[in-house]
N, C-alpha and C positions, 0 to 999 in steps of 0.2 A: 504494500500500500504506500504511496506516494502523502510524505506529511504534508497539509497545508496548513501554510500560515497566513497570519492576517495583516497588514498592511497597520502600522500604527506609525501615527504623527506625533513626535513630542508637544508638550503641549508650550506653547510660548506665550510671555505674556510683552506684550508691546512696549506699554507705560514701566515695567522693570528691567526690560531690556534698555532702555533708554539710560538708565542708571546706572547701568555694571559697570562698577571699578569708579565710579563718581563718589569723591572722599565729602562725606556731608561732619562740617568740623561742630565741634562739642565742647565743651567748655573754653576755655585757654588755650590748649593746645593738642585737644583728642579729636579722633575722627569715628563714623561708621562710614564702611564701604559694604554693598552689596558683590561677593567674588562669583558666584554662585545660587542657582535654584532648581528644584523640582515639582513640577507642579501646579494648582491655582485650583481656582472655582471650580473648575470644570473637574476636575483628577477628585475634588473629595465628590464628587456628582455619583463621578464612575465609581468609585471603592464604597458608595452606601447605595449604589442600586448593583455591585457586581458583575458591571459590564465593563468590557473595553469600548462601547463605543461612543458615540459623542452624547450621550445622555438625552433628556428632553430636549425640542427645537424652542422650549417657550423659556425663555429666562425668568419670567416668574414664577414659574414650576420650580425651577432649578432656586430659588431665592428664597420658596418656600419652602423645599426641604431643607437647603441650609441654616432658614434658621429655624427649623424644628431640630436637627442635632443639634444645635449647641442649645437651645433653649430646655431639651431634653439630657443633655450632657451626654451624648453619644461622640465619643471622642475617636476611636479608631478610625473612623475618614478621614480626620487632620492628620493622620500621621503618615497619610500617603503624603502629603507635600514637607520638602525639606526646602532651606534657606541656609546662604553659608557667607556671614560675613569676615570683614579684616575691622579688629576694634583696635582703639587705642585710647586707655584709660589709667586713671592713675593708680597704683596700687590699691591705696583701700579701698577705691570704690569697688574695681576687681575682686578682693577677699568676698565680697557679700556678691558678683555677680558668679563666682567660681561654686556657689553654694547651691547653686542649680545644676545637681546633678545628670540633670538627663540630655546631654546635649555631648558631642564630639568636641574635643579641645587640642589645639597646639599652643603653645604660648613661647613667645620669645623668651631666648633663655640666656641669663647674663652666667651662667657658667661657662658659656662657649662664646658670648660676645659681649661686651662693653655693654656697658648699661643705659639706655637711652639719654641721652643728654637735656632731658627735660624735664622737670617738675612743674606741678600744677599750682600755680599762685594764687593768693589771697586778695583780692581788694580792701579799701578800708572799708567800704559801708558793705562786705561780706561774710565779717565774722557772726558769726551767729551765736545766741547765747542758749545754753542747757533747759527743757522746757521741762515747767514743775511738775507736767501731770504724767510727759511721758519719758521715760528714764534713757529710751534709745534715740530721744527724737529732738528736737529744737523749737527754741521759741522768740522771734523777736532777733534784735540785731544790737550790738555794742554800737555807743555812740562813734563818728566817725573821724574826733581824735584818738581816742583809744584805739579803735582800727588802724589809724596809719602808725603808731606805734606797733602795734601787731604782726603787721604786714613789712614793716622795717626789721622786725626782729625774726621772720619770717624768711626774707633775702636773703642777711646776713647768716644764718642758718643752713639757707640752703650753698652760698657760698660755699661755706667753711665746709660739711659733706662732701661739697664736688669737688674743690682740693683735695681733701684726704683720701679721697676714695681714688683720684689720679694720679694721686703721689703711689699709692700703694701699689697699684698698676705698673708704674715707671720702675719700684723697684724690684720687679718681678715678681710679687704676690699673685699667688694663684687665685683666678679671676673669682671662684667660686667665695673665696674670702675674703676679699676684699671688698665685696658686695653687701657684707650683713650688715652693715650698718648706713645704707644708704635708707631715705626717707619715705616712708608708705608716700608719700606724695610724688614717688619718681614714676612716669608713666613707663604701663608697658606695652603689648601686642599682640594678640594672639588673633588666630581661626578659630570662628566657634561656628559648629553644624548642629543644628535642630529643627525638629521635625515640628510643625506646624500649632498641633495641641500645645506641646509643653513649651512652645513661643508665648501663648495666649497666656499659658499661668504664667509664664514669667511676666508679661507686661502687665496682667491683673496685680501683681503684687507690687513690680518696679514703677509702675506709675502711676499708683497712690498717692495720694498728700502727706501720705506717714511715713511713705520712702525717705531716702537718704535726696537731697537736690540732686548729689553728683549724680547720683546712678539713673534716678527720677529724670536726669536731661538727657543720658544714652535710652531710656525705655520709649519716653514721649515720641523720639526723635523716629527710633524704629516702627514705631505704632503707626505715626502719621506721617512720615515721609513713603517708608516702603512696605510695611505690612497692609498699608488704603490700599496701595498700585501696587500690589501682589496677587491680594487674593478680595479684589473692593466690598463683596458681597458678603462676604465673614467678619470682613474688617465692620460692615454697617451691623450686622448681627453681632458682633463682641460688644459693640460700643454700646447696644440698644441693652445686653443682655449680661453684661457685667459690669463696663465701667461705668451707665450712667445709671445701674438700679442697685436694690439695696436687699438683703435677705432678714428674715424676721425670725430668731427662733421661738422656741413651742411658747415658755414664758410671754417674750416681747409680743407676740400676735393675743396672747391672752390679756394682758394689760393696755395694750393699743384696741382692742375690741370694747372694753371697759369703759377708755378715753372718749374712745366715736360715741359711747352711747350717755359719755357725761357721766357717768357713774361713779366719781371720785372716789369711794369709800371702797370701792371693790377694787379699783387699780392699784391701791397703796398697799391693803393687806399682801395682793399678789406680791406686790414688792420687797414687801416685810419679808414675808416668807420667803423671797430668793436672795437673802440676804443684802440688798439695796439701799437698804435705810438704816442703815446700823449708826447710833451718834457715837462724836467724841466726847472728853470728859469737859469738852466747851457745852456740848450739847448740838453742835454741829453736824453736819450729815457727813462723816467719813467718805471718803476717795473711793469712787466705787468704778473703775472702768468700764464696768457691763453695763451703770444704768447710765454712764455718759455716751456714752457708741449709742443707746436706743436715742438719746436725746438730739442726738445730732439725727439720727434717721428720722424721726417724727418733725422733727422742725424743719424739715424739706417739705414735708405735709401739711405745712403750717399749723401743726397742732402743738400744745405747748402742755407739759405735764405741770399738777401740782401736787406735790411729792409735799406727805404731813407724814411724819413719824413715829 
């Protein structure tokens, strides 16, 4: 028997074609470039209807199942399309980007070469000050004398590193040691390859307002420069169905049911009871994360809780 095979087109997409290898820069002195893709709209079409061939003729067909998966969380059709960018970020923001583990990585390695010759600098009106509620996060900005002291002591810092670190170089210190003391702030580079789903959780969590800025500026950047004109039709279904809505657990929908119906007395107990309302020895309403996160989601609703304890 003679095999037959079927004629298959890669699937191209126009508007990211347009980009490849286009350095789109990021803070001070990072970049994303697109080096690589697999994929788009149409490939997750084909891998959740099991066909090779070009899916529905009707694009609202095709726009209504995509976003029935991801509204449903049917994730194994994303992972037919993969993306392969060239980053260039500064170290620490990297420690936290390197923590997503589901993606292919190379990374520049100063074992074997010199270390980038650039670190990421501070402005004055960019120091940001430690924020009281959340212990990994920020709040607010140092006046922009203090900043330009900051940012002078900053320079000179990084100065005095890039000496020592070339001096050690010069005297033949082997490269890999001469390195440990250079500053989370010196950029580096890597390839990083991910498949389509585990892109969307990373930009669900990196482009948060709880995020880190630095990293919060490479997530934004990839969301709405290339992940729109990648895959435009997922990109409008993530945005509809994760970054611009909100989830309710069992509690908060039972307290928020309360609120709608005015019910004051019944929403507090709820509250009591989920440990919410717990006072200090001021008689103040203790720090409670869980009933500020619902408050921020209701007062997008314009409803406004009145918490008695």
């Amino acid at each position: 028997m003679q095999e037959q095979s079927e004629n298959i087109e890669s699937i191209k997409i126009p508007a990211l074609d347009a980009i490849l290898g286009k350095k789109f820069p990021v803070l001070d002195d990072g970049f994303i470039r697109v080096i690589d893709y697999m994929g788009g709209d149409e490939a997750i079409v084909q891998a959740a209807r099991v066909s090779y061939g070009k899916g529905t003729k009707q694009v609202r067909q095709d726009r209504g199942l995509i976003r029935y998966l991801l509204r449903h969380k049917h994730s194994t059709p994303f992972e037919m399309c993969e993306i392969k960018l060239h980053i260039r970020i500064p170290m620490d923001a990297w420690r936290q980007w390197i923590r997503h583990r589901t993606a292919n990585v190379n990374e520049y390695s100063t074992r074997y070469s010199l270390a980038i010759d650039s670190a990421q600098t501070t402005k004055n009106d960019e120091w940001r000050l430690q924020s009281s509620d959340n212990k990994q996060g920020s709040s607010g900005f140092f006046d922009s004398q203090i900043g330009q002291i900051l940012s002078e002591e900053e320079a000179n810092l990084h100065k005095n590193l890039k000496e020592i670190y070339l001096k050690r170089i010069e005297m033949g210190m082997a490269r890999e040691q001469a390195r440990k003391d250079l500053p989370l702030s010196t950029y580096t580079e890597a390839y990083w390859k991910i498949d389509l789903h585990n892109l969307l959780h990373f930009l669900k969590l990196r482009m948060d307002s709880h995020a880190q800025f630095e990293i919060r500026q490479y997530a934004t950047l990839i969301g709405q420069e290339i992940v729109s004109k990648w895959v435009p039709i997922t990109w409008e279904a993530f945005t509809d169905f994760s970054i611009n809505s909100t989830e309710f657990s069992g509690v908060e929908m039972q307290i928020l049911k309360k609120i709608i119906e005015k019910d004051e007395i019944s929403a507090n107990e709820i509250a009591k009871k989920s440990g919410w309302l717990e006072l200090d020895k001021n008689g103040e309403l203790k720090h409670s994360l869980e009933r500020m996160e619902f408050e921020q989601k209701i007062t997008t609703l314009g409803l406004i809780p009145n918490w008695k304890a």
